[in-house]
N, C-alpha and C positions, 0 to 999 in steps of 0.2 A: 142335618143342617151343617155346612161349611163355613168357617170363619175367615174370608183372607185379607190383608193387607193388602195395597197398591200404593203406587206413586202415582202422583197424579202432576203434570205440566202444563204450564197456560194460563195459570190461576190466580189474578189479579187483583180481587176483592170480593165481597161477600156476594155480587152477585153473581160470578163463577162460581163458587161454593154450592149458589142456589141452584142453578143451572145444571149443574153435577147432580146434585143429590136429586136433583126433582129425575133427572133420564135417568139414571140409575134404578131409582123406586118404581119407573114403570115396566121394569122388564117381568117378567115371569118368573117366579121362586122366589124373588127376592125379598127376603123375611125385613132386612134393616137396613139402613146406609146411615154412616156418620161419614163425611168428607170434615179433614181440616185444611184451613186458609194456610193457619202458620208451620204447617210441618208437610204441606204439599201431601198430604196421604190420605187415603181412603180406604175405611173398614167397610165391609159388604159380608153379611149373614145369608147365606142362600142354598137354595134346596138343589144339590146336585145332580138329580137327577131330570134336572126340567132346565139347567141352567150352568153353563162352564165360565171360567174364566176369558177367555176368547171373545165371549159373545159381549161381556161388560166391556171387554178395552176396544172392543170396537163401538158400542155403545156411544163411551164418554169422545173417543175419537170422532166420531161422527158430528159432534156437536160441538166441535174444533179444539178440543183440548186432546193432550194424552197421556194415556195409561199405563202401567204397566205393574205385572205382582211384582210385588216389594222381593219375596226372594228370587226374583229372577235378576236383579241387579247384580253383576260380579262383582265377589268380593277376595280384594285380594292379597289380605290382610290376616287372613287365617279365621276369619267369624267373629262372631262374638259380640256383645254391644259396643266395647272399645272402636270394633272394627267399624260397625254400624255406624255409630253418633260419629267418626271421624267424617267419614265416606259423608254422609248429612253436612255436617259444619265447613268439609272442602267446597262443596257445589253451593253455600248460601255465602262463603267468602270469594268464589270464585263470582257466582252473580252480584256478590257488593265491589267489587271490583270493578266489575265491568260496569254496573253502574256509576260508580263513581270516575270514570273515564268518561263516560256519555255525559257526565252530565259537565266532568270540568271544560270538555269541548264543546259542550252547547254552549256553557257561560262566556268562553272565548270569543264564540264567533256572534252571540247573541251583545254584546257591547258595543262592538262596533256598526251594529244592525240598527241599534238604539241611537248611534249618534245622529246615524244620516238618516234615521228616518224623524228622530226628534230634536234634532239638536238645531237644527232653524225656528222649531216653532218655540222655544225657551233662551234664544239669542245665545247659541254658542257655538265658537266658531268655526265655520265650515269651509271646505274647498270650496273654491268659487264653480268648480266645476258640478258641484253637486248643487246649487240653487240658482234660484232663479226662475221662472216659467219655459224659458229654451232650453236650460238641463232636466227638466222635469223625466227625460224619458230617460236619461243617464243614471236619477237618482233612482227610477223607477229598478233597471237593470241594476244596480249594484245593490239594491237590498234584495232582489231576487236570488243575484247569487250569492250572497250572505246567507241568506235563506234556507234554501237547499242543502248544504248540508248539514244542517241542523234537521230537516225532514229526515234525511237520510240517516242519522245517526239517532233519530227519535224511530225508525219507521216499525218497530215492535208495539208501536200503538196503535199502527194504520193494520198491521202482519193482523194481530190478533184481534182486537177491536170490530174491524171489518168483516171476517172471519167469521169472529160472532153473532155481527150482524146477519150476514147471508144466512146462516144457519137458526136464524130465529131465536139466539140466546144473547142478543146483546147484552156487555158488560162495562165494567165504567173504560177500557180504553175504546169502546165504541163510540160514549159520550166525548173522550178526549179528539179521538179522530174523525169524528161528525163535525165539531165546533174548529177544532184547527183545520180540517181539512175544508170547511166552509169558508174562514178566513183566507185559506191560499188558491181555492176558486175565487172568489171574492175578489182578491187583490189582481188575479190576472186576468179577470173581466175588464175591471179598473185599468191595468194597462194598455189592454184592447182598444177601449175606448178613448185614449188619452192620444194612442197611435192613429186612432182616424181623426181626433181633432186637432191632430199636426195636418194630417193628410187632407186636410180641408179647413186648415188656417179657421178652425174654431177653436180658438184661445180658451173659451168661458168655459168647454167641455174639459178641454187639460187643465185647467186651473179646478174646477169641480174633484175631480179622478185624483190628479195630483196628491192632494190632501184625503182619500177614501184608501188607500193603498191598504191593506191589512196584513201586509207580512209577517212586521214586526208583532201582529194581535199571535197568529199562527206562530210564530218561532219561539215567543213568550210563553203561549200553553203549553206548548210542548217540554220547553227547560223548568218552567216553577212547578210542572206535574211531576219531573226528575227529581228538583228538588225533595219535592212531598216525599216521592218514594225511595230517597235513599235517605233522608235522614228516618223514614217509616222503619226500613229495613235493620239499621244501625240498633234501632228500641226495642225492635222485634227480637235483632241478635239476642239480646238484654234476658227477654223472658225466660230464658232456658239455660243460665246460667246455672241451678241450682241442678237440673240434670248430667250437665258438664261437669259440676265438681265432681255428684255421683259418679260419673265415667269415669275420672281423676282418678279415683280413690284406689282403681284396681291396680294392683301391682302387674308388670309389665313380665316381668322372670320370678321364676322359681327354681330352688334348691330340691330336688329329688336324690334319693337311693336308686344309683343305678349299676346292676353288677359289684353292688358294696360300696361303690363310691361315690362321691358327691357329687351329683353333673348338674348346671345349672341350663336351666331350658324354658322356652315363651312359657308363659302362665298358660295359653290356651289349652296348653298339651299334655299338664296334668292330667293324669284317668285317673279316676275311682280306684281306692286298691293302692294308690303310689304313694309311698312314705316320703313324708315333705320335710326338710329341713329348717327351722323356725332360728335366728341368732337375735339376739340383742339388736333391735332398731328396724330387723326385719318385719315386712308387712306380711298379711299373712293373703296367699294367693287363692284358697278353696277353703271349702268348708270339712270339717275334719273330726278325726278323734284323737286326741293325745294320747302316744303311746308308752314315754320315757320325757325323762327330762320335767323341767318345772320353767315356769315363767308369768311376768306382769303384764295382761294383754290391753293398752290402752283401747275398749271397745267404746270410744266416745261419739266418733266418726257413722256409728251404725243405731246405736242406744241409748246415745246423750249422755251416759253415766260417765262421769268426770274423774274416777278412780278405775285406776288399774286394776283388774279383778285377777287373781291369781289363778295358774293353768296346772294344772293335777293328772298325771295317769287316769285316762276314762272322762276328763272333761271335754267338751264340745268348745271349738273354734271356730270363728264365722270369717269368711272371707271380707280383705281391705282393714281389720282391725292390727292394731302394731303390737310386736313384743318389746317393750318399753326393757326388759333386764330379765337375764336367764336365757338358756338356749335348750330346747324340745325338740321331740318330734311326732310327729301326726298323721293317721292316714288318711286320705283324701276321703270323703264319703259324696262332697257335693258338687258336681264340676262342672264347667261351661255354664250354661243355662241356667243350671240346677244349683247354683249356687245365693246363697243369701244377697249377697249383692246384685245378682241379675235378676233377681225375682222383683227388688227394692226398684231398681232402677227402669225391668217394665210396667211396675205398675205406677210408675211417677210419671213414664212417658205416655201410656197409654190413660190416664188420668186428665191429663194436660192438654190431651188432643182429643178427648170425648166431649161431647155436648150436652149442655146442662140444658132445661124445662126450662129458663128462663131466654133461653135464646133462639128458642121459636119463633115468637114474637118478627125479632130482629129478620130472622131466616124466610120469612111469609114477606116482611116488607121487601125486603132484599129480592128476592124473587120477582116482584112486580116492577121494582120502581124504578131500575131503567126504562121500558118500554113506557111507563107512565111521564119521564121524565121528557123520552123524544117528543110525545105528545104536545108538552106543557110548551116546549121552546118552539114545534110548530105553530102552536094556536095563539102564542106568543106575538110571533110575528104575524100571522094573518091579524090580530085585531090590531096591533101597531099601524097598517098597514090603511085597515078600514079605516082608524081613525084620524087620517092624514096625514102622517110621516112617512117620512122616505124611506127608500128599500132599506140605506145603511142604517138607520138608524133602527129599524125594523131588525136585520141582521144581526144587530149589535148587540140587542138585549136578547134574541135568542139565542147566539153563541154562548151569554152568560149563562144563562139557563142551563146551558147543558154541560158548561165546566164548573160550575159550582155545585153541582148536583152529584156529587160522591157519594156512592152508599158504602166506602171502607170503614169509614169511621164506625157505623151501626153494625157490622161485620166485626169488627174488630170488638167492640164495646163489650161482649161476654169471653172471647176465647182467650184472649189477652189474661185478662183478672183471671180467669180460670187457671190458665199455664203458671202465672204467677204463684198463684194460691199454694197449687197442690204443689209446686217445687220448695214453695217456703215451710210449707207443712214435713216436707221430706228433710230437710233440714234439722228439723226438732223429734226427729225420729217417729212422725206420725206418718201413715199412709193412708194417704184417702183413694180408694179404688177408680172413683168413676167423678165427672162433674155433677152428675145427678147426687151425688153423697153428698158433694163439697156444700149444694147448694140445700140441700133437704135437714141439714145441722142449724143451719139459723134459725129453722122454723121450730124446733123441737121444747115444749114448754113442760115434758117431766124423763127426769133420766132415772130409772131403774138400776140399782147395781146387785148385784151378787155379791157374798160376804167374804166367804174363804177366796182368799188370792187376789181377788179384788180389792174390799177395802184393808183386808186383813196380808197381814205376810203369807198367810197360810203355813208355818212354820211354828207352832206352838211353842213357846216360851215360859218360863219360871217367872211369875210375878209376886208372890210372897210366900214366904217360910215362916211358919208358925210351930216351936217349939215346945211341947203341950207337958212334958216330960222335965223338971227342975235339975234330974241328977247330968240331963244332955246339953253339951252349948252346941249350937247353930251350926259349926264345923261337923261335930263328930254326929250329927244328926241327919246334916246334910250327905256326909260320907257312906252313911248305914243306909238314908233310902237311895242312895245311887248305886250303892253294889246290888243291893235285890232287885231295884227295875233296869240292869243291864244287861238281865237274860230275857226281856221280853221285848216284842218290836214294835209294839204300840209308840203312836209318835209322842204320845203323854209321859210314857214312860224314858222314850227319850229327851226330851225336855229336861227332865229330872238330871240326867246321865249328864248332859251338854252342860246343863250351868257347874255342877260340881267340878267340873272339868275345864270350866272359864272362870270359876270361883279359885282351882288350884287346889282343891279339895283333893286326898288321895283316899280313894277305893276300896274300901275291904273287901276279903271273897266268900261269897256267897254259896252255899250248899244246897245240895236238895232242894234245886229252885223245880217250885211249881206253878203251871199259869191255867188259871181260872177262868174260862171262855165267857169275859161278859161283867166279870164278879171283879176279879183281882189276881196278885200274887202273890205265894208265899213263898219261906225259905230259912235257913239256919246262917247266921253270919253270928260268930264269934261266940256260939252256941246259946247263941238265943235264937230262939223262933218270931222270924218277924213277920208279918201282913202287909198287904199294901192294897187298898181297893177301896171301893165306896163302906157307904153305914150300916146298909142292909147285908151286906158280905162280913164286916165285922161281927155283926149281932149273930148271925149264922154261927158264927167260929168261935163267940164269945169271947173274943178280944175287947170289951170295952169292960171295964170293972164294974161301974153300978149307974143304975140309974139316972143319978146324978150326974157325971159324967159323959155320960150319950144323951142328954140334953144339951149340956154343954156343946160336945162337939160338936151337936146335930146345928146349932143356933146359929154357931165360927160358921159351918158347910154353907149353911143357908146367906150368910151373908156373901161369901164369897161369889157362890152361884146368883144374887141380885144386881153382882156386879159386872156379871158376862165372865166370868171366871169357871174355870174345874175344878173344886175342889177332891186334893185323895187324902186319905187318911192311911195314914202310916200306924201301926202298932208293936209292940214289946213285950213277949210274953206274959199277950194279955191283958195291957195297958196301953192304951192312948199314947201314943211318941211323939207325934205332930201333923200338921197339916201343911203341904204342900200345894199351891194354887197356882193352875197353869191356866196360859188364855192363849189363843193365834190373836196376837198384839195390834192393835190399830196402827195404822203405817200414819206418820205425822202428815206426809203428801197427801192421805185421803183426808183427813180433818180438817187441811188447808182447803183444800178444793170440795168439802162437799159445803163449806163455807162460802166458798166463791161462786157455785151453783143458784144459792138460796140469794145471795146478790146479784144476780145474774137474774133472778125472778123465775128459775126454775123449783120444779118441786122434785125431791129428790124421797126414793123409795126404796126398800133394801131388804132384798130376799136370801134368808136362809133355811137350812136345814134343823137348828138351833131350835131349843125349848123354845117356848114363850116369855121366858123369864132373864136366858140371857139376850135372845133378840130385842125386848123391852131396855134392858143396858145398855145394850151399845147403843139404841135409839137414843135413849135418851143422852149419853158420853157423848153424842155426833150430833144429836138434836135434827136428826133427822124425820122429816116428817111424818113418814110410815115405815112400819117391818111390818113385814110378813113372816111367819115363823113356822117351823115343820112343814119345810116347804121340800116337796120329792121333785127328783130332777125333771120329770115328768110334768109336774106341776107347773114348772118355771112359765112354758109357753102361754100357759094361762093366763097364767097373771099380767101377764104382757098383752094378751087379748082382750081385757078386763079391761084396761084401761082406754086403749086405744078404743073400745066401744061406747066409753066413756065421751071420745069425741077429745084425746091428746095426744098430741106426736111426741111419738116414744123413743127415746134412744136405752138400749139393753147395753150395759155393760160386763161381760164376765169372760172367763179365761180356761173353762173345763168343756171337757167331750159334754155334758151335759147341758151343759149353754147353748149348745150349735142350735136347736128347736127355737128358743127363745130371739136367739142373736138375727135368726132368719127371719121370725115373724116381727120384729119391731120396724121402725121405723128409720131408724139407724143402729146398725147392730156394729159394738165396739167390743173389738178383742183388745186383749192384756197382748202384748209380745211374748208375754213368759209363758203362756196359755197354749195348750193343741193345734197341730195344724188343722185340726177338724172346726176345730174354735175360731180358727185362723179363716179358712176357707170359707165358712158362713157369713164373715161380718163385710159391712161396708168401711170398714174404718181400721189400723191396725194400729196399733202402740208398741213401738219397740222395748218402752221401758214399761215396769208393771207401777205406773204411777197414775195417777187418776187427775191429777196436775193436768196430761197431757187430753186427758179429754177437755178442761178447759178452755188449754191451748185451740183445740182444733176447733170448737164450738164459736172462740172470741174470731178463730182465723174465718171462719164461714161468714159469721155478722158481717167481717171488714171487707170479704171480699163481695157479698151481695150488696152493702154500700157503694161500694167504688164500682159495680156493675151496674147499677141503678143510677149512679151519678153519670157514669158514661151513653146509658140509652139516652140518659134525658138531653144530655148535650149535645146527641147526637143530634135526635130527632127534631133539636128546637134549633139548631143550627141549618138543617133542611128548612123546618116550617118556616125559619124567617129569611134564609137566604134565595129560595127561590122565588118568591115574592120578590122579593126586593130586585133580585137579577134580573128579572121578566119588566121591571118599570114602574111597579104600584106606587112609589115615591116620588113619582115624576110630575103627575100631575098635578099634585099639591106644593112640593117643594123644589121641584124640576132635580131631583137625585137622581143621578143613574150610575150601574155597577157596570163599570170595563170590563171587558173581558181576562184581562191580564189580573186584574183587582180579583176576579171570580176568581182564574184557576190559584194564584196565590190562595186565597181562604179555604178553597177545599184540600189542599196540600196540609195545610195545616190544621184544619181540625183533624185529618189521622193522628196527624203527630199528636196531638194534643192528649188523643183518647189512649194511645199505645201509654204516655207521660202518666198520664195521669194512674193508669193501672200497673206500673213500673212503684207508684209510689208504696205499693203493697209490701216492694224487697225493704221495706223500715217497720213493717211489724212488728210489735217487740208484745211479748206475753206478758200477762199481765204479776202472772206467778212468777214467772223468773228474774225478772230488772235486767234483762240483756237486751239487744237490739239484735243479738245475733243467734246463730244456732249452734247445735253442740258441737260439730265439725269445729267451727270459730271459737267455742270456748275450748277444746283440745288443744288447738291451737297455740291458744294464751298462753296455756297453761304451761304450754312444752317451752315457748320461749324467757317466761317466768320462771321457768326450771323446777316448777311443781304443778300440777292438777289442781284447777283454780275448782272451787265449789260452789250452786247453785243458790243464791241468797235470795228467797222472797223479798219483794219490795219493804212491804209492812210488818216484814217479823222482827221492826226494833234493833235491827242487828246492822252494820255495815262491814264495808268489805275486807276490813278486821275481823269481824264476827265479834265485836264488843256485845255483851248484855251485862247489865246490872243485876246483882245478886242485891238480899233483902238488904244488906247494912249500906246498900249505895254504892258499893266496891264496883268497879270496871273489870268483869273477867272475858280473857279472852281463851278461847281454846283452838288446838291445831292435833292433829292426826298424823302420825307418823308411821311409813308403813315400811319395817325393819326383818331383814334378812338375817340368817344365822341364830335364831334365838333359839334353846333346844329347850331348857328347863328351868326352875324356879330359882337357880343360880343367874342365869342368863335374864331373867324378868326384872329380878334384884338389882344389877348392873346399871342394868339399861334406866330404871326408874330412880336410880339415884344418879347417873349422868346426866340426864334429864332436868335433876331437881335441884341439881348444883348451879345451873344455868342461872344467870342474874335477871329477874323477871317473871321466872317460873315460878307459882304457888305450889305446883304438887304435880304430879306424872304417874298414871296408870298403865300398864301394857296387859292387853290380853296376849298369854300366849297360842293357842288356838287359830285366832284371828292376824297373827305376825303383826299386832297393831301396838303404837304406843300411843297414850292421849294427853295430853300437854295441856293444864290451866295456866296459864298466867296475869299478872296483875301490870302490865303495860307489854307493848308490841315486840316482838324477839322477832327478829329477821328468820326465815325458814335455813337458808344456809347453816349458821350459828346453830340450831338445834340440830342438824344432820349430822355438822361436826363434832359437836358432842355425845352423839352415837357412836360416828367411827372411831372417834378416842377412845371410845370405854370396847371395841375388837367387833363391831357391828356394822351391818350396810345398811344404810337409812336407801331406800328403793324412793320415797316420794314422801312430800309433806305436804296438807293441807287445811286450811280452815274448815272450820265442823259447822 
């Protein structure tokens, strides 16, 4: 099977769309067809061996539109999406253009059209040469040629419309050019006979005619239909704003090594392989590996994180993120296409222009209800006719019929909300793959997560030191088990290593380290023989003293492990030293959001690999519904089938090669961003940041967008059921109402508008986790012209945009994050933390140095400047400050 792209031209509302897709789907091979309205394009799956490219553009051609593959378009701009979305945004401003030309000259001549055909019958005043019964044939000829070229500059109604006609796909300019081109037969019938009733001094026949002229009905539909469609067009621009930023974001030039020296050259032209030069304020053009140099890479713009992450020999760089301070360099790894932001940016576009299950529906009426609607304005006027009214008035209410009768609006009613959706979703760093995703999230009533990396850091941490041993304090305890678990690569054991090392703790060295496959480790530090490993590994080595003693421990072990905790035990020639307890720590984003889930009325479940005893913890720490525990990667897809047999739409959240089974079989499968590309590839849904907030985000985003798509069919369809009633007369009999023609094409003009409006209202989403209206791009933003990296504040975490909270005695503490360049050692920590604490306001100042961080309580609001400069005074570069 083949996947191609087209362009597709001629395509004026949903039932060109229908039209397309329906000739399309009967050719031979052809597996799929999605046609989009608003991006003029057309994906087509098909079997190439029964079926070419060729044969579909003459297809869609045949049925008066045309085709053409998307890469056969010249591009000549050098490639690229840049290139793309420009080559797109020229030809939809070059056709708003030229609309809006057409239409300021139809309004031009459409005025004066107006006067002399109505301005006697509303007493204002006219040349004597145009009334009267003897001018009647003068007024006749001068709205004619008023007329005209308003035909003429409308005639891509008549071009295409008719067109469609012949060819058996009429579309709504077939309704515009049936109903006005009726009025301008109509009207020069009208004058025909008006010419023989001079020609035979029957007065009563010109005076009849006279007054029946229909120009001004025709010149009307033709400019309030212009109307409709350029303020339609302007709303439509609107929808794919959030794709244009993405375009934005790509940096234009880059800095390479070339021959030694620094040549700077288009971005496009980066290969793989070419060492990029990164400065201070530079963006970054490809995706890469740092090879020399250090730097702060604001990646806000791609992963919502609001803090500068610092860039390291061997760290990964993603293209369009900024180096806020510091100069690097890096080799290209991912380029053109292959880069993170072209990946982002096709799967926004191609998300935007896919079709969702609920716009079938729309697709099926759309397909019929032109030809339904010719019907309805014929039979219209046949019963008008039987029932004793005159041809014009017969005429009259069938013209309405057929310019009130727009199927854009119901056309428009899902693809609109859709482009919206998934652009505002790519904003907050979510990617939703397809419309079918965007739209299959709302319905989802249990979400499954995986533990490690999911809701967990995945990063094991030090959560209490227990010192078992009276002759050790906590330092020199903590120093001896860090020197014996720095020979082994257990990440437990690193844990151990990391805090003493964030604690400032110095190292003793370790001898004759030996590692116990499963048990533990041993070794000689400062000739004592120490241990380090579980209970049953001591008892082995007889490192616990008595009894008593290995009760004890055994009691500490057991409680820590009830708490989702590791407990190790540590020993000293043969006695109990301490207990160290490490966990992969809850990320507070997961605790918020599995919280916001359970109000949300979903049921949330949470699979690990974990005993029964610490999955039972953290169940209960999260108060999570269900764990599942000792659960094999194997296993996962199970459990995911279990439920959904259950009779529940599933969404799977995780982030490892062992996920991809599970992420596939759910119902909506959501990767972590931090996760595998394999993890990556299986899911419907991706997450730039590894926060679980963000599946919120995209679940609240799905509800609002099948709302305001649900509100748009309904408006659509009730504005059909009632309008063409009404246009055809059904109001007449009882209350003598009738809908003008000019009345009609105004209201179908404007309900597009109305529907494109209303699903435009989606760009004010604001999550419910964040308290922004905007997305990370815009919080980057803030941040940079605030001259710090503002931070994400829950609504309801009691905190504002201070980050005030109340401590137990009622004290207002507020705290801020400092992130400081040049700190080397425990002199430099010293410094910086009492520069810091001199500051008037400040309670107290922490720095890790590890972390290049310093952290600031205070007891009322310290401007962020004011703490920077009390860094650089004490011989330090404050890189960014922000609220915590």
């Amino acid at each position: 099977m083949k996947k191609e792209k087209y362009n597709v031209t001629g395509m004026t509302c949903a039932a060109c769309q229908a039209n397309v897709t329906r000739c399309v789907q009967k050719l031979e091979g052809v597996e799929d067809v999605n046609v989009s309205l608003l991006a003029n394009q057309m994906t087509v799956d098909y079997d190439e061996t029964k079926l070419d490219s060729v044969a579909i553009v003459h297809a869609v051609e045949g049925i008066g539109y045309g085709a053409s593959p998307a890469d056969a378009v010249p591009d000549e701009k050098g490639g690229g999406f840049r290139s793309e979305w420009e080559t797109r945004q020229s030809r939809a401003q070059e056709e708003r253009r030229s609309m809006k030309v057409r239409l300021i000259s139809s309004v031009i001549l459409l005025v004066p059209l107006m006067y002399v055909a109505m301005g006697p019958m509303i007493g204002l005043p006219v040349p004597g040469i145009l009334t009267g019964m003897e001018n009647a044939m003068i007024s006749a000829l001068t709205q004619l040629i008023l007329t005209v070229p308003i035909l003429v500059l409308n005639r891509k109604f008549y071009k295409v419309g008719l067109k469609a006609l012949i060819k058996r796909a009429p579309n709504m300019d077939s309704l515009v050019a049936i109903g006005s081109g009726a009025s301008l037969i109509y009207g020069l019938f009208a004058m025909y006979r008006m010419a023989w009733g001079f020609g035979h001094q029957d007065m009563a026949v010109v005076h009849e005619y006279a007054h029946a002229l229909y120009f001004e009905s025709s010149a009307t539909i033709l400019t309030l239909v212009t109307v409709g469609k350029y303020l339609e067009a302007r709303s439509k621009s609107k929808t794919s704003d959030a794709l244009g930023k993405l375009v934005d974001l790509a940096p234009k030039t880059a800095i390479i090594i070339k021959n030694g020296q620094e040549v700077t050259v288009p971005a496009e032209q980066v290969a793989a392989g070419d060492i990029v030069v990164i400065k201070p304020g530079g963006s970054i053009p490809v995706d890469g590996v740092v090879t020399e140099g250090a730097g702060y890479v604001d990646q806000a713009a791609i992963t919502g994180e609001s803090i500068p992450v610092e860039k390291l020999p061997g760290d990964t760089v993603i293209s369009a993120t900024i180096n806020k301070n510091g100069t690097f360099r890096f080799r290209a790894s991912k380029v053109g296409e292959d880069t993170t932001l072209s990946q982002i940016i096709r799967l926004v576009d191609e998300a935007g222009n896919s079709k969702a299950p609920i716009a079938r529906l729309a697709d099926k009426v759309s397909g019929v209800f032109v030809p339904v609607v010719i019907c309805i304005a014929i039979l219209t006027a046949i019963v008008w006719i039987a029932a004793g009214q005159d041809f014009e008035f017969a005429l009259s209410n069938a013209i309405a019929v057929l310019v009130i009768s727009c199927p854009c609006a119901l056309g428009l009613a899902t693809p609109v909300a859709i482009m919206v959706g998934t652009g505002k979703a790519a904003e907050y760093g979510i990617l939703i793959k397809s419309a079918e995703s965007l739209e299959n999230l709302h319905s989802i009533d249990t979400v499954i997560l995986d533990k490690t990396g999911t809701i967990t850091s995945g990063h094991p941490e030090v959560t209490d030191i227990e010192v078992l041993d009276p002759s050790m304090s906590r330092e020199e305890f903590l120093a001896q088990a860090a020197a014996l678990e720095a020979g082994s690569e257990h990440p437990l054991a690193q844990a151990v290593v990391e805090k003493a090392r964030g604690d400032g703790v110095s190292q003793s060295k370790a001898e004759d380290f030996q590692a116990r496959t499963g048990r533990g480790v041993s070794a000689l530090i400062s000739g004592k023989a120490w241990l380090a490993g579980n209970l049953a590994f001591m008892k082995e080595e007889k490192a616990v003293a008595s009894p008593e003693e290995e009760a004890s421990v055994q009691e500490r072990m057991e409680r820590y492990a009830s708490q989702g905790k590791t407990p190790l035990l540590f020993s000293r020639d043969g006695q109990a030293a301490g207990i160290i307890a490490v966990a992969d720590t809850v990320r507070e984003t997961s605790r918020e959001a599995i919280r916001r889930f359970k109000e949300m009325g979903l049921t949330v479940v949470m699979l690990t690999g974990d005993n029964k005893v610490t999955a039972e913890a953290i169940r209960k720490e999260l108060d999570i519904a269900e764990a599942v525990s000792d659960v094999l990667p194997t296993e996962k897809e199970a459990c995911v089938r279990s439920w959904q047999e259950k009779g529940h739409k599933v969404a799977m959240v995780g982030d490892g090669i062992n996920d991809a089974p599970a992420l596939t079989r759910a119902d909506i499968g959501i990767a972590i961003g931090a996760g595998t590309d394999i993890a990556i590839e299986s899911a419907d849904v991706v997450l730039m940041k590894d926060s679980l907030q963000d599946v919120v985000t995209a679940i609240e985003l799905s509800r609002a967008v099948i709302r305001n798509i649900h509100m748009n069919l309904f408006w659509a369809f009730f504005y059909n059921i009632l309008g063409i009633p009404v246009a055809a007369g059904a109001l007449f009999p009882a209350f003598g109402l009738r809908l003008s023609p000019m009345i009609g094409s105004a209201a179908m003009s404007l309900s597009s508008v109305c529907v494109v409006t209303n699903a435009l209202r989606l760009r004010f989403f604001k999550p419910a986790l964040t308290g922004r209206t905007d997305g990370p791009k815009a919080r980057a933003e803030d941040g940079e012209k605030a001259g710090h990296m503002t931070a994400n504040i829950p609504e309801d975490s009691g905190l504002d945009s201070k980050n005030e909270q109340s401590d137990e005695k009622g004290m207002v503490t507020m705290k801020k994050t400092l992130v400081v360049e040049g700190m080397m050692c425990e002199h430099c920590k010293m410094h910086v933390e009492k520069a810091l604490a001199g500051v008037a306001g400040v309670d107290s100042a922490q720095v890790d140095l590890e972390k290049k961080t310093a952290t600031v309580s205070m007891t009322e609001d310290v401007a962020d400047q004011v703490l920077m400069d009390a860094v650089k005074e004490a011989g330090y570069e404050p890189v960014s400050c922000t609220a915590q």
